[in-house]
FIBAVEX-801367 format. One line per 10 residues: their letters; for each residue x, y, z of N, C-alpha, C, CB. Coordinates in steps of 0.02 Angstrom, whole numbers. Atoms other than C-alpha are relative to their C-alpha. Glycine has a CB too. Layout:
! FIBAVEX-801367
a) X/Y/Z/X/Y/Z/X/Y/Z/X/Y/Z  ...;
***
This chain:
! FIBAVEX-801367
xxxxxxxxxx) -70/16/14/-2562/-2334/-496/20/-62/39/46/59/17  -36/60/-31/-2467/-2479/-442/66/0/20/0/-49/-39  -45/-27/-30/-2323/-2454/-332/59/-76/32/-43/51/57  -48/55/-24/-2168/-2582/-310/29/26/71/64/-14/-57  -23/1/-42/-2115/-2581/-132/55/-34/21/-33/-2/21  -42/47/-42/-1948/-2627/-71/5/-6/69/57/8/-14  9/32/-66/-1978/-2736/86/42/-42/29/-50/-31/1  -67/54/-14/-1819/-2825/94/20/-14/54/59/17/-23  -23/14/-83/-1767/-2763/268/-53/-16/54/34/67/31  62/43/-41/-1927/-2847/337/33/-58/10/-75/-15/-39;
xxxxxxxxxx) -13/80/-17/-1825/-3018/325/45/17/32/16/-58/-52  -34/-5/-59/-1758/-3074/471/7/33/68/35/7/-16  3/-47/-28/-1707/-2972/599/-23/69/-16/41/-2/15  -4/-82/46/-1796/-2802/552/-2/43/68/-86/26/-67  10/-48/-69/-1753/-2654/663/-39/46/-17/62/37/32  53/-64/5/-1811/-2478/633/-13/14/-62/23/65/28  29/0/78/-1815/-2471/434/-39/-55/-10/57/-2/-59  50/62/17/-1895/-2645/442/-79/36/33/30/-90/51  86/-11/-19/-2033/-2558/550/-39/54/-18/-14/3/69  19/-25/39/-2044/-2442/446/-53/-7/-69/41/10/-1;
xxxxxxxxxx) 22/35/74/-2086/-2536/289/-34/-32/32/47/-40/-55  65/38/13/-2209/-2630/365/-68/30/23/6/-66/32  42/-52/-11/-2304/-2493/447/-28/51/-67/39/38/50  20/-57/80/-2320/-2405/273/-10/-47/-37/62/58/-43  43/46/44/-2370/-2547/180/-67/-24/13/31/-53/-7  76/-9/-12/-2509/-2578/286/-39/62/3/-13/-25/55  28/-61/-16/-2574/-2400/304/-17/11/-94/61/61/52  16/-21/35/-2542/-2378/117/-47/-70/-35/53/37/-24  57/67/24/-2643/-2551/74/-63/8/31/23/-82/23  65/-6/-15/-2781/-2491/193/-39/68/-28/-2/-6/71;
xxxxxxxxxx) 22/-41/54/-2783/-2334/63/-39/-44/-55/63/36/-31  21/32/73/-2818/-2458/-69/46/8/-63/-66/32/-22  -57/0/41/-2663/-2434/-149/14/-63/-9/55/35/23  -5/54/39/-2615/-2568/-275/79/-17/11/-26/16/-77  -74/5/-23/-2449/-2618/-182/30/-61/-28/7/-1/80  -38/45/4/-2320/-2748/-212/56/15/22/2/-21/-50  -38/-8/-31/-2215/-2785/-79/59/-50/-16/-27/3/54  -50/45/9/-2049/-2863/-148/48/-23/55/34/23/-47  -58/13/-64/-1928/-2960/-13/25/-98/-39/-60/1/120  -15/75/-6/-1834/-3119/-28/16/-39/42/33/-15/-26;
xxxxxxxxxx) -1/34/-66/-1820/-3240/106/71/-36/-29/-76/-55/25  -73/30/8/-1655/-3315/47/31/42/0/21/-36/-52  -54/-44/-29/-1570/-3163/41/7/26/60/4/47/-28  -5/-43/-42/-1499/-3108/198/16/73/15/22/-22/20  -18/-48/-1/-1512/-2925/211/66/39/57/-57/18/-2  -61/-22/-83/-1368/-2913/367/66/-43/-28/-37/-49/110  -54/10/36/-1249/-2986/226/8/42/-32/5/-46/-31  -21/-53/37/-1168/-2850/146/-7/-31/-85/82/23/28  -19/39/93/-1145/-2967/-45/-90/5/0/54/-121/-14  59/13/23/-1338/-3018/-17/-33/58/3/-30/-49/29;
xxxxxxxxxx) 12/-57/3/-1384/-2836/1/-6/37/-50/29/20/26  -5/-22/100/-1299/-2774/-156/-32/-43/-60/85/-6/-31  55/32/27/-1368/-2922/-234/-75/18/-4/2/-49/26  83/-31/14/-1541/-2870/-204/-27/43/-40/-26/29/46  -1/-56/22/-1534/-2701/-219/28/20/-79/31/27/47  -50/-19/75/-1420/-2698/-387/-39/-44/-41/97/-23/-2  19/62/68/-1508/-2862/-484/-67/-8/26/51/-90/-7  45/28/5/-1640/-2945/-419/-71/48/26/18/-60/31  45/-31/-15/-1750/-2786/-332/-14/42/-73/16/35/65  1/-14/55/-1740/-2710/-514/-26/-34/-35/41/9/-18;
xxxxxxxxxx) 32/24/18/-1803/-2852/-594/-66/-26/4/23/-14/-3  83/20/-37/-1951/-2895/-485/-21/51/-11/-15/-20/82  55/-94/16/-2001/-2712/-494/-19/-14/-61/49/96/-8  44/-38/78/-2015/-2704/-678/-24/-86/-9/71/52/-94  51/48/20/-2107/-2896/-671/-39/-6/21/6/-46/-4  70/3/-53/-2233/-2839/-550/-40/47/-43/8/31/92  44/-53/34/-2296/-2705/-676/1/50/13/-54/-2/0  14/-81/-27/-2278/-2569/-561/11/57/-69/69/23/71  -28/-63/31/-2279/-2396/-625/66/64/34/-68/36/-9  -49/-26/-45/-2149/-2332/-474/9/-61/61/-26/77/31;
xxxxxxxxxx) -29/51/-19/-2034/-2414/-397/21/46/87/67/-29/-64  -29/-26/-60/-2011/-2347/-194/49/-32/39/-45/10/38  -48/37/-19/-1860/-2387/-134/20/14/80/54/13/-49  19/-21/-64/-1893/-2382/53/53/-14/49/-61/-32/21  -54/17/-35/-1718/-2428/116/51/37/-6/17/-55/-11  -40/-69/11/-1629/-2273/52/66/-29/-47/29/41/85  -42/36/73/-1523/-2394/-64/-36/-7/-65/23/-80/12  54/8/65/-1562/-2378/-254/44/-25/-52/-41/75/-29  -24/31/43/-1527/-2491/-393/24/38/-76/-45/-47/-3  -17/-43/50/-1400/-2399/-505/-9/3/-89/58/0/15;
xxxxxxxxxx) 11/11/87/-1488/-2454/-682/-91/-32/3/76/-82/-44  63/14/-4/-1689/-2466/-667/-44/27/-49/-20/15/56  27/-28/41/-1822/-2436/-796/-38/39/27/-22/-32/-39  61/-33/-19/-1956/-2379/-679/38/44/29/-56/-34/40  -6/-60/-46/-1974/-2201/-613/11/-25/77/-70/48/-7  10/28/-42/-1935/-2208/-445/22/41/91/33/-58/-27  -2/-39/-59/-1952/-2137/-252/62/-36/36/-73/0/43  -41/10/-38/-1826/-2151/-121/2/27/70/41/12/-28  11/-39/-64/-1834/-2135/63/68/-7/58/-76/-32/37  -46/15/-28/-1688/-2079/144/17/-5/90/32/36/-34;
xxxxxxxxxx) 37/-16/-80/-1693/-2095/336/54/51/30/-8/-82/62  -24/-30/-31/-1537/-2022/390/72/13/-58/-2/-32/69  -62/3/53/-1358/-1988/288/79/-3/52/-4/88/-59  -45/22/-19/-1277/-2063/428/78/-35/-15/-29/-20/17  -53/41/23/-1160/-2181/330/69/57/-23/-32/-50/-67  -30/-59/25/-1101/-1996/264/32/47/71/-63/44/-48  -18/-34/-72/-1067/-1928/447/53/-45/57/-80/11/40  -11/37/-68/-1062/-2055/592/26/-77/-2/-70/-1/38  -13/54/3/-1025/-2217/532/77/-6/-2/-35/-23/-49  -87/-11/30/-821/-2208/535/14/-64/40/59/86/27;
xxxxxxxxxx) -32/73/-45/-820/-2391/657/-12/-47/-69/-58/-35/89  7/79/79/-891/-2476/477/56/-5/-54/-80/14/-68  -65/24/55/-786/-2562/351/-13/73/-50/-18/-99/-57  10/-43/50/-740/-2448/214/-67/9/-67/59/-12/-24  27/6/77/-837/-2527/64/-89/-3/24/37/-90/-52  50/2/-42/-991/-2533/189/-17/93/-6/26/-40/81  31/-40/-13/-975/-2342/204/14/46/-65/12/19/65  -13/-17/77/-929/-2304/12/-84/-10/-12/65/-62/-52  76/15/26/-1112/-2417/-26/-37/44/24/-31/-66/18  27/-36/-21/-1203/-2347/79/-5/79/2/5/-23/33;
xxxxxxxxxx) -33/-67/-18/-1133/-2175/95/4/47/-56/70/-9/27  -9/-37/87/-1069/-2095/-103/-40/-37/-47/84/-3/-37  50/21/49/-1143/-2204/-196/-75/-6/4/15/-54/-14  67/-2/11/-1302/-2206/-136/-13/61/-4/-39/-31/43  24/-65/10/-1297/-2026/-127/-6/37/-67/36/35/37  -15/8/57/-1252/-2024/-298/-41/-18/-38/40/-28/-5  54/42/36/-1402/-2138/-356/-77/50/24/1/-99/37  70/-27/-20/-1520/-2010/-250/-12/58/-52/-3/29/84  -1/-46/47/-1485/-1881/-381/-59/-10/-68/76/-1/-23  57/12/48/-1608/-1989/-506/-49/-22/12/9/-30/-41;
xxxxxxxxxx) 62/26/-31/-1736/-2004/-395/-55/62/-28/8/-7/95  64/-54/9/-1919/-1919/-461/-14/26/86/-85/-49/-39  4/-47/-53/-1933/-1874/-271/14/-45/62/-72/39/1  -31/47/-48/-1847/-1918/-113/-43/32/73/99/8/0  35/-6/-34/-1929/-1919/38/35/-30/81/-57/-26/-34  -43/19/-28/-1845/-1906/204/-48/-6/94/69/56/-21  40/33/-50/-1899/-1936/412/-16/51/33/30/-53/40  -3/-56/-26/-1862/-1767/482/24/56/-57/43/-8/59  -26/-50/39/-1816/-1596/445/70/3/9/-29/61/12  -77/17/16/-1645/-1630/495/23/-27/-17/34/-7/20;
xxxxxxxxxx) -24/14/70/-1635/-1750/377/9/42/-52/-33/-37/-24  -17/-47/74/-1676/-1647/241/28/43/20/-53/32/-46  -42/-66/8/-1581/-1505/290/86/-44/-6/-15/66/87  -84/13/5/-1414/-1619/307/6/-53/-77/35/-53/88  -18/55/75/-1456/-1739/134/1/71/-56/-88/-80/-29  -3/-29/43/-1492/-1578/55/78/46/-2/-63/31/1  -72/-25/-1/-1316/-1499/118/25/-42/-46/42/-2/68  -40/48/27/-1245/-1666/29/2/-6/-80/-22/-61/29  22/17/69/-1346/-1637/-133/-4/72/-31/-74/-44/-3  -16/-83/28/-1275/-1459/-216/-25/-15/-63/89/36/-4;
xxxxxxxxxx) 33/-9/72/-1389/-1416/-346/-59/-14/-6/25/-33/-51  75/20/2/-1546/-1528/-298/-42/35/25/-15/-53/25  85/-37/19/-1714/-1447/-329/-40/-10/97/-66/-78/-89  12/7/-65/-1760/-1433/-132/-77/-22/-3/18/67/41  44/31/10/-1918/-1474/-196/-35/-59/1/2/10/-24  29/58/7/-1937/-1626/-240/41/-59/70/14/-23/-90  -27/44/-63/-1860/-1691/-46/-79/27/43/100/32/43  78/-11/-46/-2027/-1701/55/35/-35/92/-95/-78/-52  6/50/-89/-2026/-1742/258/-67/-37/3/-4/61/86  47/58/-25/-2148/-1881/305/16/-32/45/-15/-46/-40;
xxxxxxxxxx) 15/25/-86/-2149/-1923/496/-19/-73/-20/-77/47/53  49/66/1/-2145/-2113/493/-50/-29/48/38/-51/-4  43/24/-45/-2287/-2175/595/17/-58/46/-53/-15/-32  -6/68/-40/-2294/-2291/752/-45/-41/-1/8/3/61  62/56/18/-2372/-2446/761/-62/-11/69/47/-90/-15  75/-31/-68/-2549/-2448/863/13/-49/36/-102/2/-20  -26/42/-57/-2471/-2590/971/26/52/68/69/-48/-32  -19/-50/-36/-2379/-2447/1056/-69/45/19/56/37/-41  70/-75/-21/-2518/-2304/1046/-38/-28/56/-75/20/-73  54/34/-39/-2632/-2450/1132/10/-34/51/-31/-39/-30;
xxxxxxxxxx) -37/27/-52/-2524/-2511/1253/-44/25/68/82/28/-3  19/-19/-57/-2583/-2521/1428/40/2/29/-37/-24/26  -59/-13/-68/-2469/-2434/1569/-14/6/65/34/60/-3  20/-37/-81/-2470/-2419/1743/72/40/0/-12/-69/86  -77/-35/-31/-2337/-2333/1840/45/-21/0/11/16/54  -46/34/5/-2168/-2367/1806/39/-48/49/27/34/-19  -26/54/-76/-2067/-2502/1905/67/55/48/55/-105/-42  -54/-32/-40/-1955/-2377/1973/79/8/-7/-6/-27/50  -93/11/23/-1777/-2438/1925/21/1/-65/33/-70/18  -19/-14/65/-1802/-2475/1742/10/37/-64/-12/-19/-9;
xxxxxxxxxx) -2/-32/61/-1707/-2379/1599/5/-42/-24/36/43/-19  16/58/73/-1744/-2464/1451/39/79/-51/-131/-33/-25  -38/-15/41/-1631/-2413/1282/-4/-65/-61/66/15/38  22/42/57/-1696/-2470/1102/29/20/-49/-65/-3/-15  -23/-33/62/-1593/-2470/955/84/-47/2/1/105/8  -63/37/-9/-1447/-2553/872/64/22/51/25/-3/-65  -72/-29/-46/-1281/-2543/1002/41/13/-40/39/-47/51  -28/0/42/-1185/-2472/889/44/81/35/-47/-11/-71  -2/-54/-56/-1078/-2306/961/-49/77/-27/94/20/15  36/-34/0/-1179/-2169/890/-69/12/41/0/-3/-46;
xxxxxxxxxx) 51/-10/-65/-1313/-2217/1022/17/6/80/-42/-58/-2  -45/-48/-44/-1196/-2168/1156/-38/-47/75/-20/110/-11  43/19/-53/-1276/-2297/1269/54/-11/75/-43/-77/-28  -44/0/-50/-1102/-2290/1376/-2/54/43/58/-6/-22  20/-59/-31/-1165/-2119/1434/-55/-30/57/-32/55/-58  39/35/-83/-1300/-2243/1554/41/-26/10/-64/-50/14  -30/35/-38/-1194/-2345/1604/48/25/39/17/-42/-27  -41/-33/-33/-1097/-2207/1675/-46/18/58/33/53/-38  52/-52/-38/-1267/-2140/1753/-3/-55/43/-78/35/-36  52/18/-53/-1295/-2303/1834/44/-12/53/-48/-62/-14;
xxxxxxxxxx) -45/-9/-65/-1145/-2281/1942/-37/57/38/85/23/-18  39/-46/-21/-1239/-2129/2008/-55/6/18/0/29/-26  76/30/-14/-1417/-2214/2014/12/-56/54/-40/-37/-75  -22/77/-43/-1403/-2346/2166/-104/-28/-28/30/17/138  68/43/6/-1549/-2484/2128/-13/28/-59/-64/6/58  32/-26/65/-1578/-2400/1952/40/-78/-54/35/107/-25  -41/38/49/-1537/-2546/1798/-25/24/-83/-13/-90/17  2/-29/86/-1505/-2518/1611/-18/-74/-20/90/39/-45  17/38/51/-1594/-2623/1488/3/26/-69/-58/-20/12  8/-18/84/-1526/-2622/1311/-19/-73/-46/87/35/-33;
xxxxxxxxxx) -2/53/56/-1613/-2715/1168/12/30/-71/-69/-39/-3  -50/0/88/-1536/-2718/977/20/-33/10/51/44/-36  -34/21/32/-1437/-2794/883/90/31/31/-32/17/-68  -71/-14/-28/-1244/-2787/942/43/22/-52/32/-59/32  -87/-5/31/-1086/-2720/867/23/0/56/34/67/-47  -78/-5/-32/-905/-2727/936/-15/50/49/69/26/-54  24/-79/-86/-965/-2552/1049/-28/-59/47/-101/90/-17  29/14/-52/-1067/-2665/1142/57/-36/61/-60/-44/-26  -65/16/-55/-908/-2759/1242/24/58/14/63/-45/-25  -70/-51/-18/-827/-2594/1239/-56/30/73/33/86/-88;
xxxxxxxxxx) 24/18/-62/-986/-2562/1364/-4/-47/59/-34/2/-8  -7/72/-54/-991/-2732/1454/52/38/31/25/-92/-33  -56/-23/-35/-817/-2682/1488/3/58/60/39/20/-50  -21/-72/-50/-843/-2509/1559/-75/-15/49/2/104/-57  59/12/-64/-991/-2581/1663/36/-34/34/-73/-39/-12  -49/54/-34/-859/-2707/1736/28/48/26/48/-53/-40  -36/-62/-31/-750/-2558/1790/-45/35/45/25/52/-55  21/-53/-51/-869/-2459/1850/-42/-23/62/-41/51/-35  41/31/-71/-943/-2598/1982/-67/-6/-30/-3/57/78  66/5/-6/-1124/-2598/1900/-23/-53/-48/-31/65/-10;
xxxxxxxxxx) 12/59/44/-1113/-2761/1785/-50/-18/1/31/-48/6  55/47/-16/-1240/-2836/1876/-78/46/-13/12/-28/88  79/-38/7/-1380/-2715/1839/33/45/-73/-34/67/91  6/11/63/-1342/-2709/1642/-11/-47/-24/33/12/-24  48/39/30/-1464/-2803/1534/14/10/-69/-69/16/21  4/-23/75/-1397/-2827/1346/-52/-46/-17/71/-6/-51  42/74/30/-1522/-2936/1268/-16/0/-63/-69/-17/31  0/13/86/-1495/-2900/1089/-72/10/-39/23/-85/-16  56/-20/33/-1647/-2912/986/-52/-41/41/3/-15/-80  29/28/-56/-1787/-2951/1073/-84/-1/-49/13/55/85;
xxxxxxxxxx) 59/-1/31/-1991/-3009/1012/-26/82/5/-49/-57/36  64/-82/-8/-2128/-2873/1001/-49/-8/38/-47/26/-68  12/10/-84/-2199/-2955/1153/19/27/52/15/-46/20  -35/-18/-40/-2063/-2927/1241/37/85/3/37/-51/-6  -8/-85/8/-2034/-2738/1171/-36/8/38/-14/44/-63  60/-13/-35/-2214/-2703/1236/-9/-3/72/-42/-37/-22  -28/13/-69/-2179/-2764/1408/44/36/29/26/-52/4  -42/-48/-6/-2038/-2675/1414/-21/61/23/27/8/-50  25/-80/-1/-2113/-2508/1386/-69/12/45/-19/26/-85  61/10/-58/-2274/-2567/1498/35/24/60/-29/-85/14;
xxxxxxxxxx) -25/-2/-83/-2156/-2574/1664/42/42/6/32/-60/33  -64/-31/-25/-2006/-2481/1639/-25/87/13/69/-12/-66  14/-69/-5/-1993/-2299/1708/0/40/-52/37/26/37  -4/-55/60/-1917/-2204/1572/30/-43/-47/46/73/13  -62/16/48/-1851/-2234/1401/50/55/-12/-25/-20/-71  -71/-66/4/-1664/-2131/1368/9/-18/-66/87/-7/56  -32/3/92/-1616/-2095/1178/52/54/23/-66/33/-85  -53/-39/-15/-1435/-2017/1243/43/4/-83/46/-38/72  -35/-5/58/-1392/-2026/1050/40/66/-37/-46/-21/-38  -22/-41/51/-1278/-1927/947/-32/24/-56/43/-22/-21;
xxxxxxxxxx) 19/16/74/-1351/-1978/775/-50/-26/11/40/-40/-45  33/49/22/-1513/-1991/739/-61/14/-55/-21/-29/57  53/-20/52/-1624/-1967/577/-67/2/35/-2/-51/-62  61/-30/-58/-1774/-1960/670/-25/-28/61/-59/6/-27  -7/31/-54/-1759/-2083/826/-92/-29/23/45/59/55  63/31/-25/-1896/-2200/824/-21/-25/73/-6/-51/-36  3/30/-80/-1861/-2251/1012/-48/45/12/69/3/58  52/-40/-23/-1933/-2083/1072/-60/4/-29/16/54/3  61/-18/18/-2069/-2069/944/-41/-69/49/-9/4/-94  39/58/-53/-2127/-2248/1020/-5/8/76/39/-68/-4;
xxxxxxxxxx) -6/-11/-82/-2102/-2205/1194/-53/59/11/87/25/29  91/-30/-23/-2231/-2052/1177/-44/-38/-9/-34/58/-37  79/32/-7/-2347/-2139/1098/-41/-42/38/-11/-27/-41  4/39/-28/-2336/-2266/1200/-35/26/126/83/-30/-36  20/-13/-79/-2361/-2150/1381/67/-14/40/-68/-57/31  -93/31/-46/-2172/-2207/1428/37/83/8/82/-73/-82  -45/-41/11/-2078/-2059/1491/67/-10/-25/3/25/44  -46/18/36/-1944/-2033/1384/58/88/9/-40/-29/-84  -57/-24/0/-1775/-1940/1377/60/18/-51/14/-29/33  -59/16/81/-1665/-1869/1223/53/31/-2/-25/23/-76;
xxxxxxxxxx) -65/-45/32/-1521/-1780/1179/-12/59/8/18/-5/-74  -1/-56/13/-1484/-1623/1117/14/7/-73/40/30/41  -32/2/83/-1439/-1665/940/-26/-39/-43/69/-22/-10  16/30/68/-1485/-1701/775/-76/19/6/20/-88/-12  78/-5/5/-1693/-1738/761/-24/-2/51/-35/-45/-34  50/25/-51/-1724/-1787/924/-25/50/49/29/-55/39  36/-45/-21/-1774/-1607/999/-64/16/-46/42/53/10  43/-2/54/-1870/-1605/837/-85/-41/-1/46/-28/-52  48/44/-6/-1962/-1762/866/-40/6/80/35/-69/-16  48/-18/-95/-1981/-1742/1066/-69/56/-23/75/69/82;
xxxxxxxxxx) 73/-43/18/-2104/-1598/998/-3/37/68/-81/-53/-17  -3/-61/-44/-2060/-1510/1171/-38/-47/59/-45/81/-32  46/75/-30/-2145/-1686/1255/46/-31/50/-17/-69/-67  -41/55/-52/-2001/-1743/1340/59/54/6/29/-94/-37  -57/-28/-6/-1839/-1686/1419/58/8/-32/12/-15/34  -68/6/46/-1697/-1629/1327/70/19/22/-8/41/-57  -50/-19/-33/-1517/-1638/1402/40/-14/-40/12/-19/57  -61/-8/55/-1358/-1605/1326/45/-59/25/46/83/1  -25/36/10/-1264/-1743/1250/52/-41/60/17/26/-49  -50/31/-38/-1127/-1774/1365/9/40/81/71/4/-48;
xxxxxxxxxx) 16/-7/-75/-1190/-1704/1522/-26/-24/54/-21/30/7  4/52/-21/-1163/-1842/1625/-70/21/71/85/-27/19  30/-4/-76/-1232/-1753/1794/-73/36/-7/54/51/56  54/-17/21/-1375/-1666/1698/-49/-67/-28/17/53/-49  46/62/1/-1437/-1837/1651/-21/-37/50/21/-42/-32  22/48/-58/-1431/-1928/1813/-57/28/15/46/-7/63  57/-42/-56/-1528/-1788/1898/-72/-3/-50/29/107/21  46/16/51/-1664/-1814/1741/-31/-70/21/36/-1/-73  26/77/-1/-1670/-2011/1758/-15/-10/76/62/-60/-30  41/8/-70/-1692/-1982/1964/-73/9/-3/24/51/54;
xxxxxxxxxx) 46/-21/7/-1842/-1880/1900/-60/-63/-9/13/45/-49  30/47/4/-1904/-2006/1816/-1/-85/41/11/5/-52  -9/68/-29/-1857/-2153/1928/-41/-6/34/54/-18/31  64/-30/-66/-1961/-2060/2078/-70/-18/-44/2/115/23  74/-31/32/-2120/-2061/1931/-15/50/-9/-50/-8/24  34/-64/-11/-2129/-1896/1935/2/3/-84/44/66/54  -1/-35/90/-2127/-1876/1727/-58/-41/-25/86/-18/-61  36/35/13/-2266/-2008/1736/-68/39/-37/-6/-36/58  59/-26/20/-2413/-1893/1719/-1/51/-77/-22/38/65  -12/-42/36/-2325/-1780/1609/-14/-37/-88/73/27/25;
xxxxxxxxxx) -6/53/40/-2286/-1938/1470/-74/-9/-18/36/-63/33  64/5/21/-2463/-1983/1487/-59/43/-28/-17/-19/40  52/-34/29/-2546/-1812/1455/-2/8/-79/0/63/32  -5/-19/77/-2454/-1806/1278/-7/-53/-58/67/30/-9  4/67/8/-2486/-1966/1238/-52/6/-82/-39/-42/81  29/-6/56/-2643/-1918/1107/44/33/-29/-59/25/-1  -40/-44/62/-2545/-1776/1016/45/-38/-30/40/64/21  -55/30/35/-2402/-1889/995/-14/-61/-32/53/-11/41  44/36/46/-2502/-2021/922/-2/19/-65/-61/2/19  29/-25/59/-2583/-1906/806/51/41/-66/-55/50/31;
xxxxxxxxxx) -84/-29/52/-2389/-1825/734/-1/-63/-20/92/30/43  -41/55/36/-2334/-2004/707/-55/-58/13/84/-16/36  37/62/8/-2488/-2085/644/9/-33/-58/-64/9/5  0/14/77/-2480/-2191/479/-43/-8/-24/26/-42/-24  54/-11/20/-2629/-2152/418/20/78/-17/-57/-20/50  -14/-81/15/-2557/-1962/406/58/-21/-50/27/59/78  -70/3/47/-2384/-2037/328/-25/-28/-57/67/-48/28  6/27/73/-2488/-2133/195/-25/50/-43/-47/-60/-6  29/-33/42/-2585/-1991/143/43/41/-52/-40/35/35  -23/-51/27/-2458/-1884/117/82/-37/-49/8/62/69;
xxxxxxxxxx) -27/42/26/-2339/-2027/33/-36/-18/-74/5/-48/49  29/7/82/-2478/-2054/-81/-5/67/-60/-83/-23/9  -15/-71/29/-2459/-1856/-138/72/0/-18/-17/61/54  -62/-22/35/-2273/-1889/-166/5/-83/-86/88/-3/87  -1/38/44/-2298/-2037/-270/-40/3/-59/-6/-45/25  18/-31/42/-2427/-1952/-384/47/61/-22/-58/13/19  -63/-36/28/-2302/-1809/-388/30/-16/-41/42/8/30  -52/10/50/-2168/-1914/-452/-25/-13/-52/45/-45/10  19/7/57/-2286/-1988/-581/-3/30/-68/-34/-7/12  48/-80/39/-2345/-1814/-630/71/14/-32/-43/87/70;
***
């Protein structure tokens, strides 16, 4: 079969759906799957018009001029008028929950209408089980069937990473600043950490001043690090030196920070909510959301090294959950499915 891939959010800045789609295009091309990865380099996908554009006209037309026989629509947006059968992978149904800082017509697209378009999907395919248990709350009536989980895989940059012992002071925090990643919950901790500093890289929204700000108040400006989006050099580095990584998130379809941070040997740190007890796999510490003084005493843990050995023993297993070589196989079983 021949399989149209939308690769769109590969251009440009790609965060965690971009590293998604390119981790599953290579895994399913080193199947020998007959791929075609559609993207356009003139459209900017971080324009809302060139988005719908894509998705609505021109990812519809490239699909059905590439020949495919399914069209995977790997960005959880689907073009509401397509000839080809076609998959859909939804990561999270955030826009339907957590998104209430985005414009309206931002969380209409994203949000009803795409949920709306997932209804004519031959089979949707989501990151966790708390995805599917909260897209399938959203979707009264759909065939629980045809929603599969598929663990997206990390990339063997991480798995292969070399670590020593952490530097002692650095939390590191990966993922757009946006407030559902609750990254104002460190910057509370690092009033409480002396010599400890926060490093966040993403992409910024408006939350991110509303931190600056409350790091200015609270005296610890000088040991917060935004640095926005950052190479895959400089990820790697990152996660080489720093002590722990923290995912203090609210919201998260299946929180690629932590999956990268096991694989990687980085002790890591999550929540209490949504996927990310799911994904920890019982691998890392799990403290509740807004328990400021239950986190410090966590990130001392790790500041001392002491979670060092622990990170490193789980290091294969967590590899082997979130390999892509396991997500293609079982990607290529939903895409014969839908065929079937």
């Amino acid at each position: 079969m021949r399989v149209a891939l939308d690769a769109q959010l590969t251009v440009g800045t790609a965060t965690g759906i971009g590293e998604y789609v390119r981790g599953l295009a290579g895994a399913l091309r080193a199947r020998e799957l007959d791929l075609v990865a559609l993207r356009e380099e003139s459209l900017n996908p971080w324009r809302f018009d060139r988005r719908v554009l894509w998705d609505q006209f021109v990812l519809p037309r490239r699909a059905r001029e590439s020949g495919a026989d399914l069209l995977h629509c790997a960005s959880a947006t689907v073009p509401r008028m397509t000839s080809l059968p076609f998959v859909v992978t939804v990561h999270d149904v955030a826009w339907l929950d957590v998104q209430t800082h985005a414009p309206a017509y931002a969380r209409y697209y994203f949000g009803k209408f795409s949920l709306h378009g997932y209804r004519r999907a031959k089979r949707i395919v989501v990151d966790s089980e708390f995805s599917r248990g909260a897209l399938l709350a959203r979707l009264d009536g759909f065939d629980p069937s045809r929603v599969s989980v598929v663990y997206p895989g990390v990339a063997a940059e991480f798995v292969k990473l070399v670590r020593a012992r952490g530097d002692g002071r650095t939390i590191l925090s990966v993922g757009t600043i946006e407030p559902r990643k609750n990254l104002e919950l460190l910057v509370r901790a690092l009033a409480q950490l002396p010599g400890a500093r926060l490093v966040a890289v993403g992409p910024h929204t408006p939350y991110a001043l509303e931190c600056t700000a409350l790091a200015q108040r609270l005296g610890v400006a000088d040991r917060l690090e935004m640095r926005g989006y950052v190479s895959r050099e400089d990820l790697l580095a990152l996660h080489a030196s720093c002590a722990a990584v923290a995912v203090p998130s609210s919201y998260e379809g299946f929180g690629y920070a932590a999956a990268q941070a096991l694989c990687a040997g980085v002790p890591c740190i999550v929540s209490d909510r949504t996927s990310l007890p799911e994904v920890s796999g019982g691998d890392a510490p799990i403290v509740g959301l807004d328990d400021l003084d239950a986190w410090c005493a966590q990130l001392a843990v790790a500041l001392r090294g002491d979670l060092d050995a622990s990170a490193a023993s789980v290091r294969a297993r967590s590899a082997q959950r979130f390999s892509w070589d396991a997500a293609a196989d079982r990607m290529l079983a939903v895409y014969a499915s839908a065929l079937n």
